[in-house]
mmCIF file of the N, C-alpha and C atoms, coordinates in Angstrom:
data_MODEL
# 
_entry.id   MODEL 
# 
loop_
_atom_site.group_PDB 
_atom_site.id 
_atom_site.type_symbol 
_atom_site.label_atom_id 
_atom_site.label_alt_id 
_atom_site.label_comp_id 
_atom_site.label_asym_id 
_atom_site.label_entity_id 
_atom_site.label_seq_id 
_atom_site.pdbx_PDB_ins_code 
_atom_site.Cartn_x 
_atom_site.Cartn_y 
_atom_site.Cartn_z 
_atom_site.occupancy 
_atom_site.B_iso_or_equiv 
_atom_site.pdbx_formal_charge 
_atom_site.auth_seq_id 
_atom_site.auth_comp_id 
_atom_site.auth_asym_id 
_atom_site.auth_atom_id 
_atom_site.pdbx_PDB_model_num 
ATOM 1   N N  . UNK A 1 1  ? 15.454  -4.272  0.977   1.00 0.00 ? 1  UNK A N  1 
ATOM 2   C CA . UNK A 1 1  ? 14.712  -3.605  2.022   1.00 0.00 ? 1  UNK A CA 1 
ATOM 3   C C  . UNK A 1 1  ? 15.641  -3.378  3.214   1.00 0.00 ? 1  UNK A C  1 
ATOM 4   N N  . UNK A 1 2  ? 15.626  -2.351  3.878   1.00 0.00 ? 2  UNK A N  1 
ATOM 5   C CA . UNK A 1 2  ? 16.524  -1.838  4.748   1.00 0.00 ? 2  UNK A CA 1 
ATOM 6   C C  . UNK A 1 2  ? 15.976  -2.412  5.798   1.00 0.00 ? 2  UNK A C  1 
ATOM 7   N N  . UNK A 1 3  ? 15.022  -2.553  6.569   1.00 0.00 ? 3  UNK A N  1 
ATOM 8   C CA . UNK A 1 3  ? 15.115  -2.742  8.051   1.00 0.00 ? 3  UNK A CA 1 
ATOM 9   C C  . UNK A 1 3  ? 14.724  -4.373  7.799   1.00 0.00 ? 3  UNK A C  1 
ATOM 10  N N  . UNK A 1 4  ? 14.684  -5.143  7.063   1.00 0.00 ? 4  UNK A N  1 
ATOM 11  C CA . UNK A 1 4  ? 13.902  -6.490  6.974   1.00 0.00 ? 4  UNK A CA 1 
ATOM 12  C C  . UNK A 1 4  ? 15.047  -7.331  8.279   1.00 0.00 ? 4  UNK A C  1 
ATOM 13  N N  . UNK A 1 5  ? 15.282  -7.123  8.886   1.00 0.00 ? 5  UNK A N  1 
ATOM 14  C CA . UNK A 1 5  ? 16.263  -8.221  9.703   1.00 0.00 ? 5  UNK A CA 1 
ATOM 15  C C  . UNK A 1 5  ? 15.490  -8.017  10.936  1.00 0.00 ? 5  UNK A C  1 
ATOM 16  N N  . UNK A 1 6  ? 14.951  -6.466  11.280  1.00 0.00 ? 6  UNK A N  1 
ATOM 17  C CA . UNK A 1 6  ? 14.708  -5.810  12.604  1.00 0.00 ? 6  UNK A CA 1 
ATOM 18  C C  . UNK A 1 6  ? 12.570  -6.551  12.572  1.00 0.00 ? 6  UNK A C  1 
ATOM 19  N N  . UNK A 1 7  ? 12.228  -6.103  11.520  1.00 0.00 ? 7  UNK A N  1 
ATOM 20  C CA . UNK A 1 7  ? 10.923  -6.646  11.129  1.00 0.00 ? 7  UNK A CA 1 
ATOM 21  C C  . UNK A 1 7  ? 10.722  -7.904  11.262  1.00 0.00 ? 7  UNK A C  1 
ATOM 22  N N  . UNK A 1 8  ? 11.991  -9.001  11.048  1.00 0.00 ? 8  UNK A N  1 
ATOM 23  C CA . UNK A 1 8  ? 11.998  -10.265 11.117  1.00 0.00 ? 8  UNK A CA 1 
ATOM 24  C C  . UNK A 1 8  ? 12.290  -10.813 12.497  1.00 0.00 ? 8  UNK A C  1 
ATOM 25  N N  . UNK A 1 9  ? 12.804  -9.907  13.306  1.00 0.00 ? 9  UNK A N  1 
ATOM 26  C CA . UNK A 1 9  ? 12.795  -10.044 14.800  1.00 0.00 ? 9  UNK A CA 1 
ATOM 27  C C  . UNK A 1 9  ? 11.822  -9.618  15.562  1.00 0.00 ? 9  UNK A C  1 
ATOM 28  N N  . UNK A 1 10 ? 10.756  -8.630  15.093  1.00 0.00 ? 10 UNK A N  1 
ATOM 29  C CA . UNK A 1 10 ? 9.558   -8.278  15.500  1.00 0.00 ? 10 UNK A CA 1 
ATOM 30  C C  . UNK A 1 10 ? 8.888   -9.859  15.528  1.00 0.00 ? 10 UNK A C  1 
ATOM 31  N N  . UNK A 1 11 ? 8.365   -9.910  14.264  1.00 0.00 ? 11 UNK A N  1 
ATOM 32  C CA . UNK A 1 11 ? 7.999   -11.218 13.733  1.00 0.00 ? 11 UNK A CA 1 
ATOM 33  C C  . UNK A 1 11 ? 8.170   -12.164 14.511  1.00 0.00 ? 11 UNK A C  1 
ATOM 34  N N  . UNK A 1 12 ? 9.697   -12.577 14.852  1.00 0.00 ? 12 UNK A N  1 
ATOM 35  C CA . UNK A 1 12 ? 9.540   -14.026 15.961  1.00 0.00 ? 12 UNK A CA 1 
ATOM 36  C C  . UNK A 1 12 ? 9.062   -13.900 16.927  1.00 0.00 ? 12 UNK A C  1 
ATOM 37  N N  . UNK A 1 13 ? 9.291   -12.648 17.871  1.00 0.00 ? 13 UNK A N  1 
ATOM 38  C CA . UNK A 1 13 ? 9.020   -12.458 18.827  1.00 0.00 ? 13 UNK A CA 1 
ATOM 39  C C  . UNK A 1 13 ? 7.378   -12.480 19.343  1.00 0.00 ? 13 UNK A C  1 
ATOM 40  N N  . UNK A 1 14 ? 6.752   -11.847 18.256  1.00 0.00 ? 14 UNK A N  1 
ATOM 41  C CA . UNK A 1 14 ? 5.038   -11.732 18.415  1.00 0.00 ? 14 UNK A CA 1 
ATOM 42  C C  . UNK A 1 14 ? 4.745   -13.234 18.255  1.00 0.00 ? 14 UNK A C  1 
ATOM 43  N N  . UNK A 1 15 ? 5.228   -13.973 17.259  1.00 0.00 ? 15 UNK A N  1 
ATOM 44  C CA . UNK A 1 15 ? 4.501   -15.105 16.515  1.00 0.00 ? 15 UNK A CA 1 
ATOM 45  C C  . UNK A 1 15 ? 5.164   -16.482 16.969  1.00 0.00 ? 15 UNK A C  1 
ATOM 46  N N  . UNK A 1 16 ? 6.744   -16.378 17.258  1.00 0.00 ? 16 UNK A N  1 
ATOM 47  C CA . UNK A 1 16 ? 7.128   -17.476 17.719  1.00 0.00 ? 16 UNK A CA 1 
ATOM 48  C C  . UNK A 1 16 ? 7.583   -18.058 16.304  1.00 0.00 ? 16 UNK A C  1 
ATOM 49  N N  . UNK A 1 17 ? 7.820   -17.345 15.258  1.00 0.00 ? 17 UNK A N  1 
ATOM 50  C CA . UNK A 1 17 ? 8.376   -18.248 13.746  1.00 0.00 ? 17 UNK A CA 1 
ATOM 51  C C  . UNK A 1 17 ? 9.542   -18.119 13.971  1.00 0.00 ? 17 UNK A C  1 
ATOM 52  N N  . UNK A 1 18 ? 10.596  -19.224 13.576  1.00 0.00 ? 18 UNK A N  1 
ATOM 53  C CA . UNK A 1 18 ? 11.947  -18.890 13.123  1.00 0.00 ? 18 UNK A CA 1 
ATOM 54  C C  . UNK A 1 18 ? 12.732  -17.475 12.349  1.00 0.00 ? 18 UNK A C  1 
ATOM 55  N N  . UNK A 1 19 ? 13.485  -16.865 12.738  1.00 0.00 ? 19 UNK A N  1 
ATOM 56  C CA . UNK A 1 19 ? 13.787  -15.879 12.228  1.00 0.00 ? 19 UNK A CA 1 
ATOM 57  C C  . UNK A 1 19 ? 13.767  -15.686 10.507  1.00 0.00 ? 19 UNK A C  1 
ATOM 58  N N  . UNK A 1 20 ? 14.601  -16.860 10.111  1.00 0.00 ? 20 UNK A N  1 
ATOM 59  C CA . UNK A 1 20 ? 14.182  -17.095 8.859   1.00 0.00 ? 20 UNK A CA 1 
ATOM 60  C C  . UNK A 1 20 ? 13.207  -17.079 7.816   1.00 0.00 ? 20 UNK A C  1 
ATOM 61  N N  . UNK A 1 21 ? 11.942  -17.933 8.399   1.00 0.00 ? 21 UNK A N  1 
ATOM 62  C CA . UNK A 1 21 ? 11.029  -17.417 8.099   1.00 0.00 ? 21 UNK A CA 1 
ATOM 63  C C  . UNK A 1 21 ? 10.390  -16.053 8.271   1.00 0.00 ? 21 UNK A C  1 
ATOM 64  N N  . UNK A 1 22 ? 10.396  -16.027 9.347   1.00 0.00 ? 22 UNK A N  1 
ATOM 65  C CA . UNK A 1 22 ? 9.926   -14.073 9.469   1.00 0.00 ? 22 UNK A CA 1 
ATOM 66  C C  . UNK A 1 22 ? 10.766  -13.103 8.057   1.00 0.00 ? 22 UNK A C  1 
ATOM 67  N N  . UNK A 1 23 ? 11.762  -13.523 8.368   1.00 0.00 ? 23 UNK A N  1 
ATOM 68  C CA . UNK A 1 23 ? 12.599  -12.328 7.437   1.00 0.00 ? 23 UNK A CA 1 
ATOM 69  C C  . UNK A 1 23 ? 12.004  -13.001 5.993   1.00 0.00 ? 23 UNK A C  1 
ATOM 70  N N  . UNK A 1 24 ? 11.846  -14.123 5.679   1.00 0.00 ? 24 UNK A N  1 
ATOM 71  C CA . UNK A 1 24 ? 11.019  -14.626 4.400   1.00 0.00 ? 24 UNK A CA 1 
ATOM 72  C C  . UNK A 1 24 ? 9.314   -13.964 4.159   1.00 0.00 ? 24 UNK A C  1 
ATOM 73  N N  . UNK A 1 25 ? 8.657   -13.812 5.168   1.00 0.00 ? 25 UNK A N  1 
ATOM 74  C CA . UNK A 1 25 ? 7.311   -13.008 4.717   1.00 0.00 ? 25 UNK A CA 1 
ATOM 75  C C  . UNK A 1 25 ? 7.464   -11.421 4.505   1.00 0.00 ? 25 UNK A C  1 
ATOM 76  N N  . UNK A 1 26 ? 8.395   -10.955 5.458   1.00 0.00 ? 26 UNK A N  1 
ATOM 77  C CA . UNK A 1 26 ? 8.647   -9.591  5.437   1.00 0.00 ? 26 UNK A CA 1 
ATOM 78  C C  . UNK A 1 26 ? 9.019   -9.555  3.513   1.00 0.00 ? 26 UNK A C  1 
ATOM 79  N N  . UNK A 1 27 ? 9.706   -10.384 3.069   1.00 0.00 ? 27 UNK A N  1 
ATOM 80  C CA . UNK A 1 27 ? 10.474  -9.763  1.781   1.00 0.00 ? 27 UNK A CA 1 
ATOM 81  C C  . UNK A 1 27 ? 9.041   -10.266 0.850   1.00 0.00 ? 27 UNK A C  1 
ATOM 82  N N  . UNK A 1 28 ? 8.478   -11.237 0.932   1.00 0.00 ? 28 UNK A N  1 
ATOM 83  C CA . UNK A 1 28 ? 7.022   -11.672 0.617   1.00 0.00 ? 28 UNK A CA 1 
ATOM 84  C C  . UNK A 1 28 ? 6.007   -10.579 0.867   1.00 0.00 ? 28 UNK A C  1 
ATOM 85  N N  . UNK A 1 29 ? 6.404   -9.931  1.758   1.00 0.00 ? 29 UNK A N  1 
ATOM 86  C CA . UNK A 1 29 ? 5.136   -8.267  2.062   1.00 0.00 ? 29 UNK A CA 1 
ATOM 87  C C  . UNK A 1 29 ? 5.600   -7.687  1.387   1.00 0.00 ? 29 UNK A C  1 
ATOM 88  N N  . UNK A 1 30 ? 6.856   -7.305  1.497   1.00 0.00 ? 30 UNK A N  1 
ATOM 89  C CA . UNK A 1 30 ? 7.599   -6.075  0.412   1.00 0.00 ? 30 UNK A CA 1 
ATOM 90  C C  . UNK A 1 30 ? 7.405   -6.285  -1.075  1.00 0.00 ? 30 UNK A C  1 
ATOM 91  N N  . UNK A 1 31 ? 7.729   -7.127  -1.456  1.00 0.00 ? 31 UNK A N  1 
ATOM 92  C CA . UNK A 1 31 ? 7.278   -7.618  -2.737  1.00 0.00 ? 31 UNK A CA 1 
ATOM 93  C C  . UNK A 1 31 ? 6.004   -7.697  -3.400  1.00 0.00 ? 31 UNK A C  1 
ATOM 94  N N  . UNK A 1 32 ? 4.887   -8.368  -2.685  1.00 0.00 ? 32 UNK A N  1 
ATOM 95  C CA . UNK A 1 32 ? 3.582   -7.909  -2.899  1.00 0.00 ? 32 UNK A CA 1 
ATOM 96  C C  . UNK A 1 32 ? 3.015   -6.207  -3.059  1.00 0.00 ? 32 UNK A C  1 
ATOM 97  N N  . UNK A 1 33 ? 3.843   -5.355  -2.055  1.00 0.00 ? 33 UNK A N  1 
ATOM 98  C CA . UNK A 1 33 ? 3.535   -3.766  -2.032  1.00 0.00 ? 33 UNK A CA 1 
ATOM 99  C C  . UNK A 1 33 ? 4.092   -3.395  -3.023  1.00 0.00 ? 33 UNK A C  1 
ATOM 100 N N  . UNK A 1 34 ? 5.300   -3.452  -3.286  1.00 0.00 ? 34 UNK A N  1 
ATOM 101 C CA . UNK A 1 34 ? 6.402   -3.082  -4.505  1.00 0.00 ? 34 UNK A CA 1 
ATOM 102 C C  . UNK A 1 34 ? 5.190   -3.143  -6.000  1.00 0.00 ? 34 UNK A C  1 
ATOM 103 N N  . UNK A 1 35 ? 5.006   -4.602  -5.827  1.00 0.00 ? 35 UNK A N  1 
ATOM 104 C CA . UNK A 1 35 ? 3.866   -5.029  -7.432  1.00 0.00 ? 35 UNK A CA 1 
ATOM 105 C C  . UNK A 1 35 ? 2.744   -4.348  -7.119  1.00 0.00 ? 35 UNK A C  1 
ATOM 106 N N  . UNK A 1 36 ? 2.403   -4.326  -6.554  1.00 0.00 ? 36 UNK A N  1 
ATOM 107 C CA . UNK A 1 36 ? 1.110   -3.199  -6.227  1.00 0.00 ? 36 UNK A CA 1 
ATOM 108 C C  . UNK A 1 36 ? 1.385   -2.100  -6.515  1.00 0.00 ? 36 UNK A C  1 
ATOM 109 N N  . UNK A 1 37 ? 2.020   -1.365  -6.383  1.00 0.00 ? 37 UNK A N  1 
ATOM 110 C CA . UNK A 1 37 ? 2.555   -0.241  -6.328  1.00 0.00 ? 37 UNK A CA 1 
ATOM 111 C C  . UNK A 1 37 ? 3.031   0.695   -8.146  1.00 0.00 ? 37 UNK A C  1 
ATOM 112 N N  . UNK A 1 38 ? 3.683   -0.991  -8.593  1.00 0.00 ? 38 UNK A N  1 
ATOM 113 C CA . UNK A 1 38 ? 4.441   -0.686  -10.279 1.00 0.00 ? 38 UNK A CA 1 
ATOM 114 C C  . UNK A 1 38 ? 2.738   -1.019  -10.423 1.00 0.00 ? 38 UNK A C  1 
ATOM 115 N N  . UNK A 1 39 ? 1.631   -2.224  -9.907  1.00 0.00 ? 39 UNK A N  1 
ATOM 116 C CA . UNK A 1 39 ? 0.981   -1.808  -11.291 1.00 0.00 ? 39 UNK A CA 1 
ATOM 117 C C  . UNK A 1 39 ? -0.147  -0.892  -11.023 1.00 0.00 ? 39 UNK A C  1 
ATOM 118 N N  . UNK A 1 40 ? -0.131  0.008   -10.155 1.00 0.00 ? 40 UNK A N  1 
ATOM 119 C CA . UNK A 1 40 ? -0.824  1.151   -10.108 1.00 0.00 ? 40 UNK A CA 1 
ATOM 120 C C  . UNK A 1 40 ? -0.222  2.262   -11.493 1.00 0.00 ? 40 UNK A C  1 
ATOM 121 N N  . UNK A 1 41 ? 0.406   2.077   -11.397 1.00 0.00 ? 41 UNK A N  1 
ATOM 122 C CA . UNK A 1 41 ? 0.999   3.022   -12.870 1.00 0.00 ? 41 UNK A CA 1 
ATOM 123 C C  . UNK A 1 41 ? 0.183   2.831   -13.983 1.00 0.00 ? 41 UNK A C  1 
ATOM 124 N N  . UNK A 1 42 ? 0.112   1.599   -14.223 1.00 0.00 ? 42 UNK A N  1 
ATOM 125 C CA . UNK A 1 42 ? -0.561  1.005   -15.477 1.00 0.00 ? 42 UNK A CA 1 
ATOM 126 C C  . UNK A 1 42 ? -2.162  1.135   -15.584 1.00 0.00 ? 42 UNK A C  1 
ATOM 127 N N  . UNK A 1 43 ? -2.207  2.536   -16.090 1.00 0.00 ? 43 UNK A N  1 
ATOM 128 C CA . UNK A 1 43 ? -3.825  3.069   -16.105 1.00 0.00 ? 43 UNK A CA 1 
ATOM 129 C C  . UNK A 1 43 ? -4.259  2.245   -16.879 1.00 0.00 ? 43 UNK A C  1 
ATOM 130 N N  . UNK A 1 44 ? -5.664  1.515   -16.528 1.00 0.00 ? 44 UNK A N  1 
ATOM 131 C CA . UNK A 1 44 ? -6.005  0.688   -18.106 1.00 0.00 ? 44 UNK A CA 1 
ATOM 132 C C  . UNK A 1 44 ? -6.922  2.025   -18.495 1.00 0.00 ? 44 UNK A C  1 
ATOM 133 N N  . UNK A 1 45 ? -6.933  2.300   -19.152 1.00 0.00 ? 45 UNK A N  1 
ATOM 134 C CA . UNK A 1 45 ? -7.699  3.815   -20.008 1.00 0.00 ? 45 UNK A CA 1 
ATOM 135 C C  . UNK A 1 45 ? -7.238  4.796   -21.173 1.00 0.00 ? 45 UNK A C  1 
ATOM 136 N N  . UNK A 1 46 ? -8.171  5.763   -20.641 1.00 0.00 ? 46 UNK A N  1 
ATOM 137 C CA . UNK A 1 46 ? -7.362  6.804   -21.888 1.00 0.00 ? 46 UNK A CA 1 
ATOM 138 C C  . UNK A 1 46 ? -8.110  8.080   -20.347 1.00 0.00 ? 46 UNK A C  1 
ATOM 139 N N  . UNK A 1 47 ? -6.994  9.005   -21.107 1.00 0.00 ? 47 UNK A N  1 
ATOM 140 C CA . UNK A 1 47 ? -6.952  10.158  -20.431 1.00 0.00 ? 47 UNK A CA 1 
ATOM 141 C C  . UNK A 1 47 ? -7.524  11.308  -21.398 1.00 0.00 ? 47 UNK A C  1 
ATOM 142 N N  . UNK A 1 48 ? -8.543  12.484  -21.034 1.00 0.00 ? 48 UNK A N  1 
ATOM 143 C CA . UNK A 1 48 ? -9.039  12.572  -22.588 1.00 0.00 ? 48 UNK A CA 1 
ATOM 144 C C  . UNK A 1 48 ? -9.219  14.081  -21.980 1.00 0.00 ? 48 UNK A C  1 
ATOM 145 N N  . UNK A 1 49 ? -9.268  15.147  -22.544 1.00 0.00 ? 49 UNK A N  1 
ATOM 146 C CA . UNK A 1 49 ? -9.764  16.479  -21.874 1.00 0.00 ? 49 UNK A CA 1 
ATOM 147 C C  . UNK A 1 49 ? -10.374 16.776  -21.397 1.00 0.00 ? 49 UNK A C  1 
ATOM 148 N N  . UNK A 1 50 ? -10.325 17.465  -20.075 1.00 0.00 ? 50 UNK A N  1 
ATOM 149 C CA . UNK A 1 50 ? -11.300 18.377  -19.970 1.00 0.00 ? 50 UNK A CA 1 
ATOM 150 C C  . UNK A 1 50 ? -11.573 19.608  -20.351 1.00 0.00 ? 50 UNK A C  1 
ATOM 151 N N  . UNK A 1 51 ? -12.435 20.333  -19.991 1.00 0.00 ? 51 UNK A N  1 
ATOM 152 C CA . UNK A 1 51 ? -13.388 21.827  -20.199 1.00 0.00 ? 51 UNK A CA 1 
ATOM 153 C C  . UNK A 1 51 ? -12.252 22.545  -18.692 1.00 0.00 ? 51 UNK A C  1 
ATOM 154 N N  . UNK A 1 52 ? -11.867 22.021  -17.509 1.00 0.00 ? 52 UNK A N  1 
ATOM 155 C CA . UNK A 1 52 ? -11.558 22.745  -16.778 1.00 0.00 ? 52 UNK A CA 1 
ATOM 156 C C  . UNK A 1 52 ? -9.707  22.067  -16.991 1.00 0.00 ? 52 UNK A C  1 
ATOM 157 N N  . UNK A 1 53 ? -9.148  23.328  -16.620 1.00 0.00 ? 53 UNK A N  1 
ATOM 158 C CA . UNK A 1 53 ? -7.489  23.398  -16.883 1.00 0.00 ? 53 UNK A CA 1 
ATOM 159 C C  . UNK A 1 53 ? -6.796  22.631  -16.037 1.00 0.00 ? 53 UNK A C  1 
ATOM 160 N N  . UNK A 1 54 ? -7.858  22.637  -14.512 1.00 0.00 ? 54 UNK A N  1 
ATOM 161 C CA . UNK A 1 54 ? -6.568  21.533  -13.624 1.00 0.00 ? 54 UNK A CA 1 
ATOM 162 C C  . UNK A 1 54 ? -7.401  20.534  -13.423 1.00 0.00 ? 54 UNK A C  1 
ATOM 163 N N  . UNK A 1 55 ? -8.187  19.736  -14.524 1.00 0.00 ? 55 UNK A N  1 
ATOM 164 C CA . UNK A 1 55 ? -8.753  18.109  -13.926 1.00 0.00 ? 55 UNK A CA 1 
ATOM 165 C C  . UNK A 1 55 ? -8.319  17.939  -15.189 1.00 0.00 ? 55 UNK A C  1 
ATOM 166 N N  . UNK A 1 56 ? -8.105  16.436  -14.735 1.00 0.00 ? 56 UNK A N  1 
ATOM 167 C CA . UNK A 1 56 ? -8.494  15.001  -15.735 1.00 0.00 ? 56 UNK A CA 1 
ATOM 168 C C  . UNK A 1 56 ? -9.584  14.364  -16.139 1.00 0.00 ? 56 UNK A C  1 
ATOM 169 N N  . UNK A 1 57 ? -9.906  14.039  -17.217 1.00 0.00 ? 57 UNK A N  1 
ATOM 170 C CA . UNK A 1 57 ? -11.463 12.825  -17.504 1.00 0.00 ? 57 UNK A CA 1 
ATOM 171 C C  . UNK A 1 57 ? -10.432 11.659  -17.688 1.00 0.00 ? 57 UNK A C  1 
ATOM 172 N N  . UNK A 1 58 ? -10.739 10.310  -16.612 1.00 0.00 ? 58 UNK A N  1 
ATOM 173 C CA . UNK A 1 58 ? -10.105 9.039   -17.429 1.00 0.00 ? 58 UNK A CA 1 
ATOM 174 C C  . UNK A 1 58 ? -11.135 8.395   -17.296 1.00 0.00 ? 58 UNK A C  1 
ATOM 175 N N  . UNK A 1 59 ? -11.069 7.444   -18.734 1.00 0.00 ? 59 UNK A N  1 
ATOM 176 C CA . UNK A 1 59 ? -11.847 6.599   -19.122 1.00 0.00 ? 59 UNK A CA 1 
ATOM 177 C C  . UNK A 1 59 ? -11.390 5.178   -18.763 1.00 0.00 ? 59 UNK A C  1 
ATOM 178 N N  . UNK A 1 60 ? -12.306 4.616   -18.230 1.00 0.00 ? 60 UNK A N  1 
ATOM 179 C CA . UNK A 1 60 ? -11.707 3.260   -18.128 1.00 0.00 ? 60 UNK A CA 1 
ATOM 180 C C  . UNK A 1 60 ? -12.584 2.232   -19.021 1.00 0.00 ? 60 UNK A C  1 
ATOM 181 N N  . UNK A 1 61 ? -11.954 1.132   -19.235 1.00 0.00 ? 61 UNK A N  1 
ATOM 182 C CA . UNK A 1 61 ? -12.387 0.292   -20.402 1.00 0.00 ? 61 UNK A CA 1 
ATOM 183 C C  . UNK A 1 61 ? -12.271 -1.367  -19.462 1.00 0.00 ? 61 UNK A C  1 
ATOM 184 N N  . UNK A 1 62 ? -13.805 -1.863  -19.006 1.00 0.00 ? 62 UNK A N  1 
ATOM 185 C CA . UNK A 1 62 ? -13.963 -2.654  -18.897 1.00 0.00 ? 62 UNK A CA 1 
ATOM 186 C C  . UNK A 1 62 ? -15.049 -3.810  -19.267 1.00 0.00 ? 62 UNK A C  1 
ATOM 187 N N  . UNK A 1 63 ? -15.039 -5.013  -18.924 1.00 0.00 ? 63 UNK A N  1 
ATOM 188 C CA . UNK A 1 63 ? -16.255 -5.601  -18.957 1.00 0.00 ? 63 UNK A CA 1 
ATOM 189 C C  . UNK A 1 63 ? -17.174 -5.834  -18.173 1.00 0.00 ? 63 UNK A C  1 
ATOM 190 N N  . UNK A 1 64 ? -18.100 -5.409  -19.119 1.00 0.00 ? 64 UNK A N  1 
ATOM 191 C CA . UNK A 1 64 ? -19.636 -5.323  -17.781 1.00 0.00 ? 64 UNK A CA 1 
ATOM 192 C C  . UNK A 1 64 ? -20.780 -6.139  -18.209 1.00 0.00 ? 64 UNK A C  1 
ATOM 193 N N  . UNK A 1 65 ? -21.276 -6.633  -17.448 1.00 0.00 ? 65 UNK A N  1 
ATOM 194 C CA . UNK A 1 65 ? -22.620 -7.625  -17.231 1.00 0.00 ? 65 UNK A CA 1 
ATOM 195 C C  . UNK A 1 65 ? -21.570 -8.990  -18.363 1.00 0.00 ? 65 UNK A C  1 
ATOM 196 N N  . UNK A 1 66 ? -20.981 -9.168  -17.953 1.00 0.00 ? 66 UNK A N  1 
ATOM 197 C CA . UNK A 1 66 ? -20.033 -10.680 -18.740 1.00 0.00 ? 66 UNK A CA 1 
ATOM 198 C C  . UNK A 1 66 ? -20.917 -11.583 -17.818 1.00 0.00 ? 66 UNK A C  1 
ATOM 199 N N  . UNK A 1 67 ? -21.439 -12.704 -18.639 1.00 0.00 ? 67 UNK A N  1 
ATOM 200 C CA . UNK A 1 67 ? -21.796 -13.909 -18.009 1.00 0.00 ? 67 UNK A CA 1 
ATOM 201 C C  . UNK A 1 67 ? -20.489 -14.748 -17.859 1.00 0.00 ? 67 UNK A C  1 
ATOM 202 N N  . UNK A 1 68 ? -20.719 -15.573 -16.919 1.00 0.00 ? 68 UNK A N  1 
ATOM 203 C CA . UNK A 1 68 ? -19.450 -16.628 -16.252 1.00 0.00 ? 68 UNK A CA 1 
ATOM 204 C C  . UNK A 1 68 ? -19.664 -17.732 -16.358 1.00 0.00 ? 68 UNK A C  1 
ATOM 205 N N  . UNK A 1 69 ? -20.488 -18.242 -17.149 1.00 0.00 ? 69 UNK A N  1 
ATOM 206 C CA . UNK A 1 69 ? -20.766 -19.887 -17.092 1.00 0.00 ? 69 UNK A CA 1 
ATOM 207 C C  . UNK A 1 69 ? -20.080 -20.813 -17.810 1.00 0.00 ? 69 UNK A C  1 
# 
C-alpha cells in the first residue's frame, strides 16, 4: 500500500496509538478491503439468459428457512 506510513501518522495523531500500531491497522484495513473485494468475484450462482440482449438473470443458490438448533 502506497500511502500506509502517511495514514499511520493520521492515525496517531487523531487516536494517540503508536505509529506502529497505526501503520499495523491501516495494513489490517487494506487487507480486509483487498478480501472483500477478491471475494466479490466469486458469484455463488449461475448466470443463465436472458430474453433481453444487454441484461443478465443470476441465480443464486442458497439456504432458506434452515433450522439452527
Amino acid at each position: 500500500m502506497a500511502n500506509k506510513e502517511e495514514l499511520g501518522q493520521l492515525i496517531t495523531l487523531e487516536q494517540g496509538k503508536p505509529l506502529k500500531e497505526a501503520i499495523g491497522e491501516v495494513n489490517y484495513g487494506a487487507a480486509f478491503i483487498e478480501y472483500s473485494a477478491e471475494e466479490a468475484k466469486c458469484v455463488y450462482g449461475d448466470i443463465i439468459p436472458s430474453p433481453l440482449a444487454d441484461r443478465r438473470l443470476l441465480v443464486l443458490k442458497q439456504v432458506w428457512n434452515k433450522a439452527y438448533w
